[in-house]
C-alpha positions as CSV (number, residue, x, y, z in Angstrom):
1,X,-17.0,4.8,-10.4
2,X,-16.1,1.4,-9.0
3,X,-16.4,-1.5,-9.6
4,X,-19.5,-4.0,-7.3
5,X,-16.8,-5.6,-5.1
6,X,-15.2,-2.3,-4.1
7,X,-17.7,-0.3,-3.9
8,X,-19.5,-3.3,-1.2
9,X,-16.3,-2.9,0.7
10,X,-15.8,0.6,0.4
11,X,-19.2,1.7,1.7
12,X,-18.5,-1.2,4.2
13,X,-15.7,0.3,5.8
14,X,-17.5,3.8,5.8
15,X,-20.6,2.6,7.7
16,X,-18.4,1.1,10.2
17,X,-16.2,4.2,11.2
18,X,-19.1,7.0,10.1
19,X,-22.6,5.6,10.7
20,X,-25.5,4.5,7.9
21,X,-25.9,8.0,7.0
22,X,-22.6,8.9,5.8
23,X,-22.2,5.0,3.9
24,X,-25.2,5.9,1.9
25,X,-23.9,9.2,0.4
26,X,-20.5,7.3,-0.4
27,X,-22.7,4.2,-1.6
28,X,-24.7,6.7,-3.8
29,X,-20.7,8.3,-5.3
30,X,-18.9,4.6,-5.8
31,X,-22.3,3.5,-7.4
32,X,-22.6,6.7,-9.9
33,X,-19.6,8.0,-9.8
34,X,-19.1,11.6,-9.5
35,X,-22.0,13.5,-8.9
36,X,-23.0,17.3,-7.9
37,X,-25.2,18.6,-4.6
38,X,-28.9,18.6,-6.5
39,X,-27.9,14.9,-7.8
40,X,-26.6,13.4,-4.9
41,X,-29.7,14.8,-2.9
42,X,-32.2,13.0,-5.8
43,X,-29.9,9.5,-5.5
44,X,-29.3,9.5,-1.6
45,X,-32.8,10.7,-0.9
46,X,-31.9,12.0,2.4
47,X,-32.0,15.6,3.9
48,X,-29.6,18.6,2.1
49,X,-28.5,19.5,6.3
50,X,-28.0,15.4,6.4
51,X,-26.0,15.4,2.9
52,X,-24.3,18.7,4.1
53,X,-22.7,17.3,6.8
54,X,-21.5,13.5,5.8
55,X,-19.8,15.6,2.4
56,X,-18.2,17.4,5.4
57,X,-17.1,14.4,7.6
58,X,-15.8,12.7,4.4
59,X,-13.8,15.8,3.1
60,X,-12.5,15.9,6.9
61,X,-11.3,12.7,6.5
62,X,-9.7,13.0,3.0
63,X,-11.9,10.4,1.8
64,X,-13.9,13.3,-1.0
65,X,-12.5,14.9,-3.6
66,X,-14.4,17.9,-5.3
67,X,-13.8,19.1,-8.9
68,X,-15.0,22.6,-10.8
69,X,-16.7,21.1,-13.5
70,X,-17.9,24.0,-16.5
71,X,-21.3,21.3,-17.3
72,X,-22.3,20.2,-13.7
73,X,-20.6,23.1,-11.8
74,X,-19.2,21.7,-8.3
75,X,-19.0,17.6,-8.4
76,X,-18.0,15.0,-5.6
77,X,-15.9,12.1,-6.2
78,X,-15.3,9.1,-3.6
79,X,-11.1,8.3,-3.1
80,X,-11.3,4.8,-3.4
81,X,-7.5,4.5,-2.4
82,X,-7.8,6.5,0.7
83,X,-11.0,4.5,1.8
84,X,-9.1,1.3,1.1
85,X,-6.2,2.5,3.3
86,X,-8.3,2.6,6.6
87,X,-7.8,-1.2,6.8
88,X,-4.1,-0.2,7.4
89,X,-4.6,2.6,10.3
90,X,-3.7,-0.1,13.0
91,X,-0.7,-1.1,11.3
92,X,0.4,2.2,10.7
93,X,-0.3,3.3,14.4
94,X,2.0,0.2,15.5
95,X,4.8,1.2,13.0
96,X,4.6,4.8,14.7
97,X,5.5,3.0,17.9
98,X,8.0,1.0,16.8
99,X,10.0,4.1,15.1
100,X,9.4,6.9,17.7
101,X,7.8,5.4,20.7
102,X,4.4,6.3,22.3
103,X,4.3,9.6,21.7
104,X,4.6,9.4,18.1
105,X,1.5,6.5,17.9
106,X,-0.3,8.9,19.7
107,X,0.2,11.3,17.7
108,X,-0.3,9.2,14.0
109,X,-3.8,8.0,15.7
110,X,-4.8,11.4,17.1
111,X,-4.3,12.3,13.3
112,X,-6.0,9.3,12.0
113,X,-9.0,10.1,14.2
114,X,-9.8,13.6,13.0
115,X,-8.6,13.3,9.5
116,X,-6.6,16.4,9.5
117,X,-5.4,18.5,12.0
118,X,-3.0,21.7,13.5
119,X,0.2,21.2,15.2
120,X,-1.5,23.5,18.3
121,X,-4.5,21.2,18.2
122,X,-2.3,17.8,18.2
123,X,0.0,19.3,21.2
124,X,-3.4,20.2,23.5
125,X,-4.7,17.2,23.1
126,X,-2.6,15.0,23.8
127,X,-0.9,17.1,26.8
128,X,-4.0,17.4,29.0
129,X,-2.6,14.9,31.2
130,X,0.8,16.4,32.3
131,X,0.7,20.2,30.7
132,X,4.4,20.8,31.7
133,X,6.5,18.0,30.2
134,X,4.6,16.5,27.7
135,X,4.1,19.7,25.0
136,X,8.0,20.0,24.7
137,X,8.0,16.1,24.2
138,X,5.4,16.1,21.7
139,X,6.7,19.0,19.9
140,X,9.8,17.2,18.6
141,X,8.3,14.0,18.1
142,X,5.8,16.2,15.7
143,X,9.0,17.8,14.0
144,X,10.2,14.3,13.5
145,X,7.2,12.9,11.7
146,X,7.2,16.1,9.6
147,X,10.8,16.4,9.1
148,X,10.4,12.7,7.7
149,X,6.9,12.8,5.9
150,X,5.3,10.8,8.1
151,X,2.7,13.3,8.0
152,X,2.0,15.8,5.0
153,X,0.4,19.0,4.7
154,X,-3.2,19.0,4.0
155,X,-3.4,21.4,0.7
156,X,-6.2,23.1,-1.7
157,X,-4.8,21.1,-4.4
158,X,-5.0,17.5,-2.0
159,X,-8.8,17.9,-1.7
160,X,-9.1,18.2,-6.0
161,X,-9.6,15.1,-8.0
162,X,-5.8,14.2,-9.5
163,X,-7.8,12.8,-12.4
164,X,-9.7,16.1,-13.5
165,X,-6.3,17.9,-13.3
166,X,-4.5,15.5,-15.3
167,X,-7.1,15.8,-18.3
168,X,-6.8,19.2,-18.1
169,X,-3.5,19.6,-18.3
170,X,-3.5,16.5,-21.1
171,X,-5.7,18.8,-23.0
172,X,-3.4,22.4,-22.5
173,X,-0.1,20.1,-24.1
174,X,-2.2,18.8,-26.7
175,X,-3.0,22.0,-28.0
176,X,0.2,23.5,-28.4
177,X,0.5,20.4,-30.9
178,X,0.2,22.0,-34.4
179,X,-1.4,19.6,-37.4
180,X,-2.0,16.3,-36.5
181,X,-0.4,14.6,-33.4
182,X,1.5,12.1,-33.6
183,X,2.0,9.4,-31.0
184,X,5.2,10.4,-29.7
185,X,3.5,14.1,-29.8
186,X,0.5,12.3,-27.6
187,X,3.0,10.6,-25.0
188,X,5.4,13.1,-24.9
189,X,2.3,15.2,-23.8
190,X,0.8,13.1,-21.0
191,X,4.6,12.8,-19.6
192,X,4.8,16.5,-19.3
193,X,1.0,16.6,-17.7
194,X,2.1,14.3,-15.1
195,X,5.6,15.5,-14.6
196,X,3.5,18.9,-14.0
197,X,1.2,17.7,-11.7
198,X,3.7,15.3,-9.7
199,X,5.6,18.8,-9.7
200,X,2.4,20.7,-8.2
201,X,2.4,18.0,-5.4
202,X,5.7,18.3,-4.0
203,X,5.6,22.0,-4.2
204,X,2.6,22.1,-2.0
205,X,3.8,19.8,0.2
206,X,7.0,22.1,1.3
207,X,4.3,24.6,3.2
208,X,4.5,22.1,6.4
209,X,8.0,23.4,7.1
210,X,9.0,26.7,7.3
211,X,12.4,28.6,8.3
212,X,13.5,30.4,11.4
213,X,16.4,32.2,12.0
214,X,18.5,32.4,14.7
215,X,21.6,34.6,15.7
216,X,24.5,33.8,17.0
217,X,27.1,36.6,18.4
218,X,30.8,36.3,18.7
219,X,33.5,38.2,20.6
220,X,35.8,38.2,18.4
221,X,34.1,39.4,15.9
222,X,31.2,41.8,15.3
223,X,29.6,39.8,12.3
224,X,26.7,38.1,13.2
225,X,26.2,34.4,11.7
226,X,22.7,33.7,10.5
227,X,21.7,30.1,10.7
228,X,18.5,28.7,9.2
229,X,16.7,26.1,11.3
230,X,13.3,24.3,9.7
231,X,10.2,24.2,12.0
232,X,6.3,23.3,12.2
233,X,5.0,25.7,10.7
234,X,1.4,26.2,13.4
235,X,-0.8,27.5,10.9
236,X,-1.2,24.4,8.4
237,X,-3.0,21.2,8.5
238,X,-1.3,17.7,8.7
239,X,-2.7,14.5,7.4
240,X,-0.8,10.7,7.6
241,X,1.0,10.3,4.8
242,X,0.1,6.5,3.8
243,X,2.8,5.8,1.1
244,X,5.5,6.7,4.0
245,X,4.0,4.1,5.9
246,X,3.7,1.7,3.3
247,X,7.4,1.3,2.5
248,X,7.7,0.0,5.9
249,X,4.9,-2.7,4.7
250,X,7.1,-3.0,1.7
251,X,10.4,-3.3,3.5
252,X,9.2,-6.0,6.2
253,X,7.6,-7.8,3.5
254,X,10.9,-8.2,1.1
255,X,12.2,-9.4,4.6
256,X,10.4,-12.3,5.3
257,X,10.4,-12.8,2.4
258,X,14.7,-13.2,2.0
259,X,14.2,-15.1,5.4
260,X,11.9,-17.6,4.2
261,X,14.0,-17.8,1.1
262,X,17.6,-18.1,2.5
263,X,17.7,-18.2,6.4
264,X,17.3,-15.7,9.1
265,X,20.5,-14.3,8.9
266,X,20.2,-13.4,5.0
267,X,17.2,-11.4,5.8
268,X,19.3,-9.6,8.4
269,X,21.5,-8.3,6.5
270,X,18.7,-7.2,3.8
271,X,17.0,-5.8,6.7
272,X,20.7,-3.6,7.6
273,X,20.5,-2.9,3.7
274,X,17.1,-1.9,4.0
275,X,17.3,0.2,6.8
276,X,20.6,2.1,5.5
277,X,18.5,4.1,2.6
278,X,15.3,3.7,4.3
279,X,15.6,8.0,5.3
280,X,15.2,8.5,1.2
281,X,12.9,6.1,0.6
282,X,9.6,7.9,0.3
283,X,7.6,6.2,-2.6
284,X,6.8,2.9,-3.5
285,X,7.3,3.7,-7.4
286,X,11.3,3.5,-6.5
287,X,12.2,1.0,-9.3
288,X,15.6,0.4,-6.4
289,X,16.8,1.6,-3.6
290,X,19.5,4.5,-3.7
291,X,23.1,2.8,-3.4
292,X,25.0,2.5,-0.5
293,X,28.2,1.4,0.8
294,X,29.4,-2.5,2.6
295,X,30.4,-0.4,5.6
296,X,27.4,1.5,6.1
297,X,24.9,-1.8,6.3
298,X,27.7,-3.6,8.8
299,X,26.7,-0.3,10.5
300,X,22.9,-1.0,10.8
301,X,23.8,-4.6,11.4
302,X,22.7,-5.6,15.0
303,X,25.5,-6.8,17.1
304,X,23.8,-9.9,17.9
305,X,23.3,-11.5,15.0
306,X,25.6,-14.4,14.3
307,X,26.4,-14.1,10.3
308,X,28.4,-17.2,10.7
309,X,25.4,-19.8,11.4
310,X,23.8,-19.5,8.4
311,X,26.8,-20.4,6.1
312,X,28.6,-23.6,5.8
313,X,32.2,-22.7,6.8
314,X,35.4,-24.1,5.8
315,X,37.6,-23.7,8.1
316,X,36.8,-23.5,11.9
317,X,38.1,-20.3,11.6
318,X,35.5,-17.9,12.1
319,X,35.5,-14.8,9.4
320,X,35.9,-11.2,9.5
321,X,32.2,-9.8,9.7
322,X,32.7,-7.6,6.4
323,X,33.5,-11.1,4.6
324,X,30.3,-12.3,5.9
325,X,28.3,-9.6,4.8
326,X,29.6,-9.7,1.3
327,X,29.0,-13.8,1.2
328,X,25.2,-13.1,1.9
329,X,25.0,-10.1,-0.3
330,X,26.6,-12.3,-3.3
331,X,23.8,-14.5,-2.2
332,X,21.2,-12.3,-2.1
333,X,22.0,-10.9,-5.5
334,X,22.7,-14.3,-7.1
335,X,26.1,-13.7,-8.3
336,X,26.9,-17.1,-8.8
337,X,24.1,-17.5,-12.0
338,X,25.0,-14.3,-14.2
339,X,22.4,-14.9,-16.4
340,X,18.4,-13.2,-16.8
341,X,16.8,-16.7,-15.2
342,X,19.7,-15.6,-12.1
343,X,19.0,-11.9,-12.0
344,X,14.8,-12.2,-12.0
345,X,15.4,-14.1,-9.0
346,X,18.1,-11.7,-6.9
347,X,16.8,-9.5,-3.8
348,X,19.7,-6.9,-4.2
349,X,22.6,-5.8,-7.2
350,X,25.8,-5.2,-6.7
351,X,27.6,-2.5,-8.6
352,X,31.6,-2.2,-7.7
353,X,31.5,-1.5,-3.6
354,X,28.0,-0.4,-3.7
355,X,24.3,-2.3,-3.0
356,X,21.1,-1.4,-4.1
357,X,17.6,-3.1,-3.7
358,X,15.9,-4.2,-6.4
359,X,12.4,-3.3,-5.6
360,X,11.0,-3.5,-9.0
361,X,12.3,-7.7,-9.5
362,X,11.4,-8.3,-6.1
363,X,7.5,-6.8,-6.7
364,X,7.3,-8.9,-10.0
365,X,8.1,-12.0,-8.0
366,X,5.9,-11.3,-5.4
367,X,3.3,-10.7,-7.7
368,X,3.8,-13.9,-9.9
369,X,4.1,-16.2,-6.4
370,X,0.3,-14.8,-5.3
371,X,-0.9,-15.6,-8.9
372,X,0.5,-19.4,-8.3
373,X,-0.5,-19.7,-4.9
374,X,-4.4,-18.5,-6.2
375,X,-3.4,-21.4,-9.0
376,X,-2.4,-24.1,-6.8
377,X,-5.2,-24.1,-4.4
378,X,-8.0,-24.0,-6.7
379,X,-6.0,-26.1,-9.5
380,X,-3.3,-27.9,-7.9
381,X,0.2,-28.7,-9.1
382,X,-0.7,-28.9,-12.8
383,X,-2.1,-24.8,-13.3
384,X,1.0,-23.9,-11.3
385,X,3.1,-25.8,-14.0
386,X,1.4,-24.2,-16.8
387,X,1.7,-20.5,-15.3
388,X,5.1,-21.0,-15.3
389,X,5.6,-22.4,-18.4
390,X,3.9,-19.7,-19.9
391,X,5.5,-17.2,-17.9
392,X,8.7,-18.4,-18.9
393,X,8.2,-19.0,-23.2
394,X,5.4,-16.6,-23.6
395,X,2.8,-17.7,-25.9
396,X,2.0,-21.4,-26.7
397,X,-0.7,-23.9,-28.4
398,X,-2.4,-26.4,-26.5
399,X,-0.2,-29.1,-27.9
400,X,3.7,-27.4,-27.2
401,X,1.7,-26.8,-23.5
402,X,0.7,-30.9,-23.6
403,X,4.4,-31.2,-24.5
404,X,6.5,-29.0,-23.1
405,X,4.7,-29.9,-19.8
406,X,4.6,-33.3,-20.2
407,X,0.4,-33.5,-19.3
408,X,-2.0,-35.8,-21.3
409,X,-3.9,-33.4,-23.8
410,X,-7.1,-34.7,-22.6
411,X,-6.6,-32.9,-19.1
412,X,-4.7,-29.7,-20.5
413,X,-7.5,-28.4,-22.6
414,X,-10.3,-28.7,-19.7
415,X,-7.7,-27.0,-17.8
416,X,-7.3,-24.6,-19.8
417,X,-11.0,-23.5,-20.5
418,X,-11.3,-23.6,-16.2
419,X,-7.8,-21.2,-15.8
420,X,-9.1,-19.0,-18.6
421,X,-12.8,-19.0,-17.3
422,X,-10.9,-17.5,-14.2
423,X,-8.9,-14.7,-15.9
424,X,-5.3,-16.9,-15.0
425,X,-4.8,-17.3,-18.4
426,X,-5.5,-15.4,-21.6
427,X,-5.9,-16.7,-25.4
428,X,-4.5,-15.2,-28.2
429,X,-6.0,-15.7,-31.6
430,X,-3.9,-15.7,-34.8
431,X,-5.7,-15.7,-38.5
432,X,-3.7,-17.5,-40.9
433,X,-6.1,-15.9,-43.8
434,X,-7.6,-12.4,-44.0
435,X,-11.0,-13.9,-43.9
436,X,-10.4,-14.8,-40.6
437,X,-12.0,-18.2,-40.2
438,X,-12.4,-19.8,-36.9
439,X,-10.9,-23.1,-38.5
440,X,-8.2,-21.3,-40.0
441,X,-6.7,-19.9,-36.8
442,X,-3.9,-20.0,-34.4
443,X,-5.2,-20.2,-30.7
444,X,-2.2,-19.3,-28.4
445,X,-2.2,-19.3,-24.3
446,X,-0.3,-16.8,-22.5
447,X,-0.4,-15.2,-19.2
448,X,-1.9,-11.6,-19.2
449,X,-0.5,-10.4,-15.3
450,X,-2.5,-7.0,-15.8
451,X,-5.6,-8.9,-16.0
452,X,-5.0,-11.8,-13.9
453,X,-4.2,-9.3,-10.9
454,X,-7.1,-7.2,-11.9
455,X,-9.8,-9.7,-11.3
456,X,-8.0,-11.9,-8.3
457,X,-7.8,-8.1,-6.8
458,X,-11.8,-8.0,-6.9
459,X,-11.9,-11.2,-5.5
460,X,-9.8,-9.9,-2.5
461,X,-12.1,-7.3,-2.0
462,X,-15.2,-9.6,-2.0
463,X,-13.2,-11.8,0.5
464,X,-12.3,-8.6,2.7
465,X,-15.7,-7.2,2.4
466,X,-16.9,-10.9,3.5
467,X,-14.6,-10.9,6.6
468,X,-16.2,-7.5,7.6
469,X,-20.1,-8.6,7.1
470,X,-19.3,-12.0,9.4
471,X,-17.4,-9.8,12.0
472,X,-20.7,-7.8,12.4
473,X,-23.1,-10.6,11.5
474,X,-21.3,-12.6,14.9
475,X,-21.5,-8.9,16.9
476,X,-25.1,-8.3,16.4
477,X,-25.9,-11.7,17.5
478,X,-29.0,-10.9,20.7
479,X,-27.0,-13.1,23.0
480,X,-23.4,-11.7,22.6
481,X,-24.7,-8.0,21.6
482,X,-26.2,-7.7,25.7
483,X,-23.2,-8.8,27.0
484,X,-21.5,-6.3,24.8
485,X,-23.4,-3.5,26.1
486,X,-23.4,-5.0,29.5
487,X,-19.3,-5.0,29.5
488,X,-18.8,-1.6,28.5
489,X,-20.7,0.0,31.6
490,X,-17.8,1.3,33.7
491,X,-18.9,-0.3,37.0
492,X,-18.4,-3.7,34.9
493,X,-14.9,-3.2,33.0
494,X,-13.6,-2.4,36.4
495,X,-14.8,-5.5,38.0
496,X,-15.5,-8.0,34.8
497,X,-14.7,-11.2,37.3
498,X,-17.5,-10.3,40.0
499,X,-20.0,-8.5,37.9
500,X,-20.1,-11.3,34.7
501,X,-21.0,-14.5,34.9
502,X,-19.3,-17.8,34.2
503,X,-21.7,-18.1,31.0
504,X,-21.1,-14.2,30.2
505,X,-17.4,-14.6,30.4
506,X,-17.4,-17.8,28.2
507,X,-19.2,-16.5,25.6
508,X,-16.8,-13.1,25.8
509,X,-14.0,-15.7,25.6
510,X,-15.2,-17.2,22.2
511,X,-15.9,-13.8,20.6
512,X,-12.3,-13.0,21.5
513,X,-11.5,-15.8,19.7
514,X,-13.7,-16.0,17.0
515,X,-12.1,-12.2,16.4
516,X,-8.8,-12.9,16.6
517,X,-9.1,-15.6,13.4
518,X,-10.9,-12.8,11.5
519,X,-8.8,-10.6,12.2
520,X,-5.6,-12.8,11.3
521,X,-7.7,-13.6,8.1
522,X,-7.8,-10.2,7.3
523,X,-4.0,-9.5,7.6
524,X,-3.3,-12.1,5.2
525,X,-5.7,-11.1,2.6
526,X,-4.7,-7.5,2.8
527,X,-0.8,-8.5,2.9
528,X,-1.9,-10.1,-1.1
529,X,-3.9,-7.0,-1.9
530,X,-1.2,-4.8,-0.9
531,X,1.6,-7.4,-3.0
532,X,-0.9,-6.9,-6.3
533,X,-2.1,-3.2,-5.9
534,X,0.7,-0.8,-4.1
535,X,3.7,-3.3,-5.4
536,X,1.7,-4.0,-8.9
537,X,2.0,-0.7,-9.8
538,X,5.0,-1.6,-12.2
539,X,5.3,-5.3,-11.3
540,X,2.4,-5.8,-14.1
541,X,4.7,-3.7,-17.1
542,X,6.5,-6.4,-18.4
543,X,9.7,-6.0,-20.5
């Protein structure tokens, strides 16, 4: 069940792709949370053949999960994170291109479109146009995407709520418990429930490939070699795996990042780092990146990049490139401040001739600057200071904050009440009696980054949800809706210059526009969703 804001955007984003119909069953799931056939029908109050279907659509599309309950029998329950995704589909389609050309973003988008889909199925498709050449093509762009979990299988066990199969297995361990558990007992037994089901997953996931074998004769010898090969296997269902995708969010992000920090040729070479162990990079729970070696990111380094112009040289001399790479990596890892303040604020760490990313630091930071940018604008320069400060100590009084901060207490505690009203800060309170008197108390200010991120979250939803309601709003305008319907008429997209008119092509023009900035908007509120949900994950578990 989800919260007002999501559940807007949520049903949002369905009515947009699937139609009213199919918004108002998931509306009815995100509003109750998981329900069963004769519910649903009672909420929705549509048709069981109209009910029947969108349940279909949404389970096509990966968007329903169903659990076996022993109460309610067979429930339904909306995935929020998969519905939340779709905002990405463009993006992802574009990073296909980028990483195996057209074929492969026709591919991800012919995927995208239907949800889930054969290998057979994908190939005819797409190869309607030229039958002879374009199946081979396709066929190793396919094993590509597979070999490299771009796409995943589509299993029994993807379509079941991971919740309801985490309590259950919760509940097996904590049975074989004899006497009372302890909480070691308790924690030791939801690690092995989610070790169990993580284990499940990636078991399931191994039916995409399967092994062929292929024999090779010799003359000398009689023996026959048997060599294993992996392929497609035909008979299984693919879906777009989104967390592949979304390291390559990650990744670009802790570039520009590096590059806004430093200069375009620091984030060069994190981008060479980056791309070295980007093959085993596969989740975005990777606290750093595997190590690798000096020589294998001069590798990955293009050859037109010009190390040299981003440092200050001493000599004329121009250095080895190896020498420059190691100057921006002792950059980039903040070598020269060995202490905690230094290594919360490095991109990469160095260990003897090896380099590893530090995702996890890099997340935190991310995290903490959307926090202060959320401060700044709606607080200025002064709640910036005081997140910081309290980020910093960790729990303080109104006076060491007047203090330490060097504000006037008069405009710290109205500050204060406004930042806490606001979720940016927290307050602690400490009795100094038992009896617990409110005049008797300690009242410390500290920074709670769980909560802070949960609530500025909902207010990126609202936002995103907003963005979506004016893009229609301006759509269904009378004026601009004809010439919608007007442009799409194939006589007129083929001539637009002779068949519009000059008032008809202006006010196409602004729409353009006017859906461009939205669209833009939307990129930059999703890029802060994306920094405080996917990369929040273990940014918010503080030491």
């Amino acid at each position: 069940m989800a919260d007002a804001d999501t559940a807007r955007l949520c049903t949002e984003i369905v009515r947009s792709v699937f139609g009213p119909l199919t918004a108002t069953v998931a509306s009815v799931l995100l509003t109750h949370g998981r329900l069963g056939l004769p519910q649903l029908l009672r909420f929705s109050k549509l048709r069981p053949r109209t009910v029947r279907a969108a349940i279909l659509v949404l389970v096509q599309h990966n968007l329903l999960w169903h659990a076996q309950s022993e109460d309610e029998g067979e429930v339904f329950e909306i995935n929020i994170d998969e519905c939340l995704m779709r905002l990405r589909y463009g993006r992802y389609v574009w990073l296909a291109e980028q990483l195996y050309g057209k074929s492969g973003a026709d591919i991800v988008q012919l995927v995208l479109d239907h949800g889930k889909l054969r290998p057979p199925d994908i190939i005819s498709q797409l190869s309607i146009y030229d039958p002879l050449k374009a199946p081979a093509m396709l066929a190793q762009t396919l094993h590509k995407l597979v070999e490299e979990a771009y796409l995943k299988p589509s299993t029994l066990l993807s379509h079941l709520s991971p919740r309801e199969k985490l309590i259950r297995y919760e509940a097996e361990e904590k049975r074989k418990i004899s006497g009372f558990p302890t909480a070691k007992e308790l924690r030791e037994a939801k690690e092995v429930a989610q070790a169990r089901l993580q284990r499940e997953e990636e078991e399931a996931e191994q039916v995409g490939m399967k092994r062929k074998a292929k024999d090779h004769s010799h003359k000398a010898s009689k023996r026959k070699a048997v060599e294993e090969e992996l392929e497609v296997n035909d008979e299984v269902y693919f879906r777009v795996n989104c967390e592949r995708f979304n390291v390559h969010i990650r990744n670009k992000l802790i570039e520009a990042t590096a590059s806004e920090r430093y200069n375009e040729c620091a984030g060069a070479v994190l981008r060479a780092t980056l791309k070295a162990t980007e093959s085993k990079q596969r989740k975005l729970s990777d606290v750093r990146s595997e190590p690798t070696s000096f020589a294998n990111i001069a590798m990955h380094l293009p050859d037109d990049v010009d190390l040299a112009a981003g440092l200050v040289l001493q000599s004329s001399k121009k250095p080895p490139t190896m020498t420059l790479i190691k100057e921006y990596l002792g950059i980039l890892a903040s070598a020269d401040n060995p202490t905690p303040a230094g290594r919360a604020s490095s991109f990469v760490s160095l260990g003897g001739s090896k380099v590893q990313v530090e995702f996890e630091i890099i997340a935190r930071r991310l995290q903490q600057r959307v926090l202060e940018a959320v401060a700044r604008e709606r607080h200025g320069d002064e709640g910036v200071r005081i997140i910081r400060l309290l980020l910093d100590t960790g729990m303080m009084d109104e006076k060491q904050i007047s203090k330490i901060g060097m504000m006037a207490p008069k405009d710290v505690r109205p500050l204060l009440s406004t930042m806490s009203a606001e979720s940016l800060v927290s307050l602690q309170e400490v009795p100094k009696s038992a009896d617990r008197n409110p005049t008797r108390m300690f009242y410390l200010w500290f920074v709670d980054l769980q909560k802070a991120s949960t609530v500025h979250l909902c207010n990126l939803y609202k936002t995103l949800y907003n963005i979506a309601a004016r893009r229609q709003a301006e759509q269904e305008e009378p004026s601009l809706k004809a010439v919608l319907e007007k442009r799409q008429r194939s006589d007129v997209s083929q001539d637009e210059e002779r068949l519009l008119t000059r008032n008809e092509r202006e006010l196409l023009a602004q729409w353009e526009k006017k859906r461009e900035k939205l669209t833009v908007l939307e990129m930059r509120v999703e890029e802060a969703v994306f920094i405080l949900r996917d990369l929040g994950a273990f940014a918010i578990n503080d030491d």
